[in-house]
C-alpha positions as CSV (number, residue, x, y, z in Angstrom):
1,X,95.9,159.3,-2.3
2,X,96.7,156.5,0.5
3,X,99.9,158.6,1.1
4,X,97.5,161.7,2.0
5,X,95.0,159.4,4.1
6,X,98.0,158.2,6.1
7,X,99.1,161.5,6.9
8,X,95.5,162.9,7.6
9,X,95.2,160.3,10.1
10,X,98.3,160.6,12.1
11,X,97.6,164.3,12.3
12,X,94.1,163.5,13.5
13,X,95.2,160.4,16.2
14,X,98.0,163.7,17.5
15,X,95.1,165.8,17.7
16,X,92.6,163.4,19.8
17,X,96.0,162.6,21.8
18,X,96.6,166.4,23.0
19,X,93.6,167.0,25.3
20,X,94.7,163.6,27.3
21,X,98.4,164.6,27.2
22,X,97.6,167.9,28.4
23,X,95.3,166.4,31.8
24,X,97.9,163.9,32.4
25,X,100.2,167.0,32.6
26,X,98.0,169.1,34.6
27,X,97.1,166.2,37.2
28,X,98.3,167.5,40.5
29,X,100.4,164.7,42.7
30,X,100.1,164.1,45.9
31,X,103.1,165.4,48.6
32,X,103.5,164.0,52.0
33,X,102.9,166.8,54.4
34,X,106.3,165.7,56.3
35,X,108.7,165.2,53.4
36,X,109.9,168.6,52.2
37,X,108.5,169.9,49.4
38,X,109.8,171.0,46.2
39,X,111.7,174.4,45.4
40,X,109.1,175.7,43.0
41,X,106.4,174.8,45.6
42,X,103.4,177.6,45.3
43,X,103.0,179.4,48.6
44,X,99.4,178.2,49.1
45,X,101.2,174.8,49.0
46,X,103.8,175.7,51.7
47,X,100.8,176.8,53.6
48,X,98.8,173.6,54.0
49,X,102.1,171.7,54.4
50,X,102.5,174.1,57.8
51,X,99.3,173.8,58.9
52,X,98.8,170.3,58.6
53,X,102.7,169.9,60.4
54,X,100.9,172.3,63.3
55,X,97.9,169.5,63.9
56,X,98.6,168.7,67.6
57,X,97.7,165.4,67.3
58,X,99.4,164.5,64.0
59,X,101.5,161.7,64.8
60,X,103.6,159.0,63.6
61,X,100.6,156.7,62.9
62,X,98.8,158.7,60.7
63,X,99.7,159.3,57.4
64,X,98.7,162.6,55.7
65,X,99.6,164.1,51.8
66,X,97.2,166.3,50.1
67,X,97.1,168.3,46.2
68,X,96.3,171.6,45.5
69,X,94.5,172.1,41.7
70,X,94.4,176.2,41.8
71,X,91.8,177.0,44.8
72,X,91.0,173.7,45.6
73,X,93.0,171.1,48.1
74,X,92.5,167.4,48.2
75,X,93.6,165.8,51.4
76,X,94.4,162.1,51.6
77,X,96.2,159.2,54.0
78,X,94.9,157.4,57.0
79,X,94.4,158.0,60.3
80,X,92.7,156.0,63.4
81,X,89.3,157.2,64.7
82,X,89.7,156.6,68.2
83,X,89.5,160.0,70.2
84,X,91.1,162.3,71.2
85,X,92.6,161.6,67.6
86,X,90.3,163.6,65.1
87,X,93.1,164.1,62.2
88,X,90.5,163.6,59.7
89,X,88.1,166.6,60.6
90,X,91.5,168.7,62.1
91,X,93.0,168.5,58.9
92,X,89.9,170.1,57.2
93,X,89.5,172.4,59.3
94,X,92.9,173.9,59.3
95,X,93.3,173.9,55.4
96,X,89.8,176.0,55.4
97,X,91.1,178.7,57.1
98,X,94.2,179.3,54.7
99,X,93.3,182.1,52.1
100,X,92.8,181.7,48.9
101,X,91.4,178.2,49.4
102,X,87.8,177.6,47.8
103,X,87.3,174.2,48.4
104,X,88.7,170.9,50.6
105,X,88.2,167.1,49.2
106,X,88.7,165.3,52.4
107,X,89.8,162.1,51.1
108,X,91.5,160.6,54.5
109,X,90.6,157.2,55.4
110,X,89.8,156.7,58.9
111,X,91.2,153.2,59.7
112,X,89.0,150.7,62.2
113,X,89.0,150.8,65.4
114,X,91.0,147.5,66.5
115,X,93.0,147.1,69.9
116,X,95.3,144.6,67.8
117,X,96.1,147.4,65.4
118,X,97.4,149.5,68.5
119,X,99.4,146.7,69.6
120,X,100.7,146.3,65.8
121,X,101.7,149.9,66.2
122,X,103.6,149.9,69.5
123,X,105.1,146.9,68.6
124,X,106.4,148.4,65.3
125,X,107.2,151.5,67.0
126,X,109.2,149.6,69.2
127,X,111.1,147.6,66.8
128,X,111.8,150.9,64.4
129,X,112.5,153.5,66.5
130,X,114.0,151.7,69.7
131,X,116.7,149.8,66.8
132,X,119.9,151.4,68.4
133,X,121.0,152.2,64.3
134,X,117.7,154.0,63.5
135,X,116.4,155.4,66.8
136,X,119.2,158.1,67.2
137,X,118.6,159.5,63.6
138,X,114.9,159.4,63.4
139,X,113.4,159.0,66.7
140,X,114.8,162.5,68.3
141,X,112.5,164.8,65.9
142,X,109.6,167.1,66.7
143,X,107.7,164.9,63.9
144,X,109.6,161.6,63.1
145,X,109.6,160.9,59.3
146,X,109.1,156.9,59.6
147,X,105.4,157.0,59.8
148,X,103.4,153.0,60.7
149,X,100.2,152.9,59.4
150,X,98.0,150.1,60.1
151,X,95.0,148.9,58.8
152,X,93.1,145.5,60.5
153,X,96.9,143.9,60.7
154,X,98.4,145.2,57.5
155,X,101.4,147.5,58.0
156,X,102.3,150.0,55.5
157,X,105.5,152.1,56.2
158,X,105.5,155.7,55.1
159,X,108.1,159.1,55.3
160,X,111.3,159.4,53.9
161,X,115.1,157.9,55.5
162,X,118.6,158.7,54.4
163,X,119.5,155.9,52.5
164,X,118.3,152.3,50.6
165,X,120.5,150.6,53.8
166,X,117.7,152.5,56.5
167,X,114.7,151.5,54.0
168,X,116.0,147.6,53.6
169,X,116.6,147.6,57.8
170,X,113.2,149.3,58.5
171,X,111.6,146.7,56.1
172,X,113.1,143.6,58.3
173,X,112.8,145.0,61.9
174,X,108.6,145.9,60.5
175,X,108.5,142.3,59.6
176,X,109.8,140.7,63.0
177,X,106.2,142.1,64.6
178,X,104.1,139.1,65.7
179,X,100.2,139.4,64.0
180,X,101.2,141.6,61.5
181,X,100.0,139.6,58.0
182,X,101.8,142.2,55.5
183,X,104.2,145.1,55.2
184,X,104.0,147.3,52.6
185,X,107.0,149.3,52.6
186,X,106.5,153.0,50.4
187,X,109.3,154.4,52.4
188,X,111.1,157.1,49.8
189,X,115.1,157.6,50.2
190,X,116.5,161.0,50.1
191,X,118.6,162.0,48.3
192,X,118.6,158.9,45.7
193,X,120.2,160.3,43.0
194,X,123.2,161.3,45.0
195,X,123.2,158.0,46.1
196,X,123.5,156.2,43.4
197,X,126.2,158.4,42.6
198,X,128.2,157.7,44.8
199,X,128.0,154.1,44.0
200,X,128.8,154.5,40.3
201,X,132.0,156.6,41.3
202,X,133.2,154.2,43.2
Protein backbone atom coordinates (compact mmCIF):
# COMPACT_ATOMS: atom_id res chain seq x y z
CA UNK A 1 0.00 0.00 0.00
CA UNK A 2 2.88 2.62 1.02
CA UNK A 3 4.71 1.32 -2.11
CA UNK A 4 1.55 2.52 -4.24
CA UNK A 5 1.24 5.92 -2.28
CA UNK A 6 4.92 6.55 -3.04
CA UNK A 7 4.53 6.04 -6.57
CA UNK A 8 1.16 8.02 -6.74
CA UNK A 9 2.87 10.92 -5.37
CA UNK A 10 5.88 11.18 -7.48
CA UNK A 11 3.67 10.86 -10.53
CA UNK A 12 1.54 13.62 -9.02
CA UNK A 13 4.74 16.13 -7.82
CA UNK A 14 5.90 15.37 -12.09
CA UNK A 15 2.56 16.43 -12.97
CA UNK A 16 2.28 19.81 -10.79
CA UNK A 17 6.08 20.18 -12.09
CA UNK A 18 5.23 20.17 -15.99
CA UNK A 19 3.17 23.42 -16.32
CA UNK A 20 6.26 25.34 -14.57
CA UNK A 21 8.85 23.36 -16.68
CA UNK A 22 7.02 24.16 -19.71
CA UNK A 23 6.87 28.42 -18.85
CA UNK A 24 10.36 28.27 -17.90
CA UNK A 25 10.91 26.83 -21.47
CA UNK A 26 8.74 29.10 -23.21
CA UNK A 27 10.17 32.38 -21.46
CA UNK A 28 11.59 34.43 -24.22
CA UNK A 29 15.33 35.92 -23.40
CA UNK A 30 16.41 39.03 -23.95
CA UNK A 31 19.08 39.74 -27.17
CA UNK A 32 21.17 42.80 -27.37
CA UNK A 33 20.08 44.58 -30.48
CA UNK A 34 23.95 44.89 -31.46
CA UNK A 35 25.26 41.49 -30.74
CA UNK A 36 24.33 39.16 -33.63
CA UNK A 37 21.63 37.12 -33.19
CA UNK A 38 21.16 33.46 -33.33
CA UNK A 39 20.90 31.26 -36.58
CA UNK A 40 17.39 30.04 -35.95
CA UNK A 41 16.44 33.73 -35.24
CA UNK A 42 12.52 34.23 -36.40
CA UNK A 43 12.36 36.88 -39.13
CA UNK A 44 10.18 39.16 -37.02
CA UNK A 45 13.16 38.98 -34.66
CA UNK A 46 15.71 39.99 -37.41
CA UNK A 47 13.39 42.74 -38.07
CA UNK A 48 13.40 44.69 -34.75
CA UNK A 49 17.09 43.99 -34.42
CA UNK A 50 17.38 46.23 -37.97
CA UNK A 51 15.20 48.65 -36.90
CA UNK A 52 16.41 49.33 -33.67
CA UNK A 53 20.31 49.30 -35.36
CA UNK A 54 18.57 52.06 -37.89
CA UNK A 55 17.66 54.51 -34.69
CA UNK A 56 19.77 57.59 -35.69
CA UNK A 57 20.48 58.41 -32.41
CA UNK A 58 21.26 55.01 -31.00
CA UNK A 59 24.58 55.29 -29.64
CA UNK A 60 27.27 53.89 -27.54
CA UNK A 61 25.66 55.05 -24.26
CA UNK A 62 22.47 53.57 -24.48
CA UNK A 63 21.92 50.13 -24.14
CA UNK A 64 19.02 48.47 -25.91
CA UNK A 65 17.84 44.34 -26.04
CA UNK A 66 14.24 43.50 -26.41
CA UNK A 67 12.02 39.75 -26.69
CA UNK A 68 9.60 38.83 -28.93
CA UNK A 69 6.67 36.26 -27.33
CA UNK A 70 4.64 35.50 -30.83
CA UNK A 71 3.14 39.07 -31.72
CA UNK A 72 4.22 40.84 -28.90
CA UNK A 73 7.90 42.68 -28.41
CA UNK A 74 9.27 43.67 -25.08
CA UNK A 75 11.92 46.42 -25.26
CA UNK A 76 14.46 46.95 -22.45
CA UNK A 77 18.01 48.74 -21.54
CA UNK A 78 18.73 52.33 -20.63
CA UNK A 79 19.07 55.34 -22.25
CA UNK A 80 19.64 59.22 -21.15
CA UNK A 81 16.62 61.58 -21.50
CA UNK A 82 18.33 64.59 -22.41
CA UNK A 83 17.23 65.76 -26.06
CA UNK A 84 17.75 65.46 -28.98
CA UNK A 85 18.13 61.78 -27.53
CA UNK A 86 14.59 60.22 -27.46
CA UNK A 87 15.69 56.32 -27.71
CA UNK A 88 13.03 55.36 -25.51
CA UNK A 89 9.95 56.64 -27.58
CA UNK A 90 12.19 56.00 -31.10
CA UNK A 91 12.53 52.62 -30.24
CA UNK A 92 8.75 52.19 -29.90
CA UNK A 93 7.96 53.73 -32.54
CA UNK A 94 10.04 51.92 -34.96
CA UNK A 95 9.11 48.34 -33.68
CA UNK A 96 5.26 49.41 -34.23
CA UNK A 97 5.55 49.81 -37.66
CA UNK A 98 7.06 46.23 -38.34
CA UNK A 99 4.23 43.79 -39.45
CA UNK A 100 3.04 41.24 -37.64
CA UNK A 101 3.71 43.08 -34.38
CA UNK A 102 0.45 43.39 -31.96
CA UNK A 103 1.83 44.84 -29.10
CA UNK A 104 5.24 46.77 -27.62
CA UNK A 105 6.18 46.65 -23.64
CA UNK A 106 8.48 49.56 -23.50
CA UNK A 107 10.48 48.59 -20.63
CA UNK A 108 13.63 51.09 -21.32
CA UNK A 109 14.80 52.93 -18.45
CA UNK A 110 15.46 56.49 -18.97
CA UNK A 111 18.52 57.29 -16.81
CA UNK A 112 18.65 60.95 -14.90
CA UNK A 113 19.64 63.71 -16.15
CA UNK A 114 23.14 64.41 -14.41
CA UNK A 115 26.11 66.56 -16.06
CA UNK A 116 28.55 64.18 -13.91
CA UNK A 117 27.11 61.22 -15.67
CA UNK A 118 28.13 62.89 -19.18
CA UNK A 119 31.44 63.46 -17.82
CA UNK A 120 31.52 59.71 -16.46
CA UNK A 121 30.79 58.85 -20.10
CA UNK A 122 33.35 60.86 -21.93
CA UNK A 123 35.74 59.96 -19.61
CA UNK A 124 35.03 56.25 -20.08
CA UNK A 125 34.80 56.78 -23.66
CA UNK A 126 38.00 58.18 -23.58
CA UNK A 127 39.80 55.62 -21.54
CA UNK A 128 38.06 52.52 -23.73
CA UNK A 129 38.03 53.53 -27.04
CA UNK A 130 41.14 56.02 -27.19
CA UNK A 131 43.35 52.71 -25.40
CA UNK A 132 45.73 52.31 -28.52
CA UNK A 133 44.95 48.06 -28.02
CA UNK A 134 41.19 48.51 -28.08
CA UNK A 135 40.48 51.69 -30.07
CA UNK A 136 41.66 50.15 -33.55
CA UNK A 137 39.37 46.97 -33.15
CA UNK A 138 36.27 48.50 -31.73
CA UNK A 139 36.26 52.20 -32.14
CA UNK A 140 36.26 52.19 -36.18
CA UNK A 141 32.53 50.70 -36.47
CA UNK A 142 29.29 52.21 -37.70
CA UNK A 143 27.93 51.08 -34.10
CA UNK A 144 30.79 50.18 -31.71
CA UNK A 145 29.92 47.05 -29.57
CA UNK A 146 31.48 48.40 -26.08
CA UNK A 147 28.43 50.18 -24.94
CA UNK A 148 28.94 52.71 -21.21
CA UNK A 149 25.96 52.96 -19.53
CA UNK A 150 25.70 55.14 -16.68
CA UNK A 151 23.32 55.62 -14.08
CA UNK A 152 23.94 58.68 -11.20
CA UNK A 153 27.91 57.48 -11.16
CA UNK A 154 27.54 53.78 -11.59
CA UNK A 155 29.08 52.40 -14.77
CA UNK A 156 27.90 49.26 -16.27
CA UNK A 157 29.69 47.98 -19.40
CA UNK A 158 27.65 46.31 -22.10
CA UNK A 159 28.32 44.64 -26.00
CA UNK A 160 30.37 41.92 -26.87
CA UNK A 161 34.66 41.85 -27.46
CA UNK A 162 36.80 39.19 -28.91
CA UNK A 163 38.25 37.72 -26.13
CA UNK A 164 38.41 37.35 -21.98
CA UNK A 165 42.02 39.48 -22.46
CA UNK A 166 39.64 42.71 -24.18
CA UNK A 167 36.91 42.06 -21.28
CA UNK A 168 39.65 41.97 -18.21
CA UNK A 169 41.52 45.34 -20.05
CA UNK A 170 38.08 47.14 -20.64
CA UNK A 171 37.24 46.26 -16.84
CA UNK A 172 40.62 48.16 -15.64
CA UNK A 173 40.82 51.12 -18.05
CA UNK A 174 36.53 51.63 -16.87
CA UNK A 175 37.90 51.58 -13.41
CA UNK A 176 40.75 54.33 -13.76
CA UNK A 177 37.66 57.00 -14.31
CA UNK A 178 37.65 59.59 -11.45
CA UNK A 179 33.80 59.79 -9.73
CA UNK A 180 32.82 56.74 -10.97
CA UNK A 181 31.58 54.60 -7.53
CA UNK A 182 31.07 51.08 -9.40
CA UNK A 183 31.66 49.20 -12.62
CA UNK A 184 29.59 46.55 -13.49
CA UNK A 185 31.17 44.72 -16.20
CA UNK A 186 28.33 42.36 -18.37
CA UNK A 187 30.57 42.46 -21.30
CA UNK A 188 29.99 38.91 -23.26
CA UNK A 189 33.16 37.29 -25.23
CA UNK A 190 32.70 35.93 -28.61
CA UNK A 191 33.35 33.16 -29.51
CA UNK A 192 33.95 31.57 -25.80
CA UNK A 193 33.84 28.22 -26.54
CA UNK A 194 36.41 28.37 -29.21
CA UNK A 195 38.30 30.05 -26.78
CA UNK A 196 38.54 27.92 -24.31
CA UNK A 197 39.53 25.55 -26.83
CA UNK A 198 42.24 26.72 -27.73
CA UNK A 199 43.45 26.87 -24.30
CA UNK A 200 42.79 23.25 -23.53
CA UNK A 201 44.77 22.25 -26.77
CA UNK A 202 47.44 23.86 -25.84
Amino acid sequence: MRTWMRIWLGFLGVALLAPVLMADQQKPSNSQVFVPGPADETQLAKEVRHNLLMLPYYSIFDDLSFSVNGSVVTLQGACPSETPWDIKSDAADAVKRIKGVTQVINNIKLLPLSPMDWQIRRAEEKVIYGDPQLGMRYGYQALPSIHIIVDNGHVTLTGVVDSQFDKTLINTRANTVPGVFSVDNDLRVANQGKEKQQVSNK
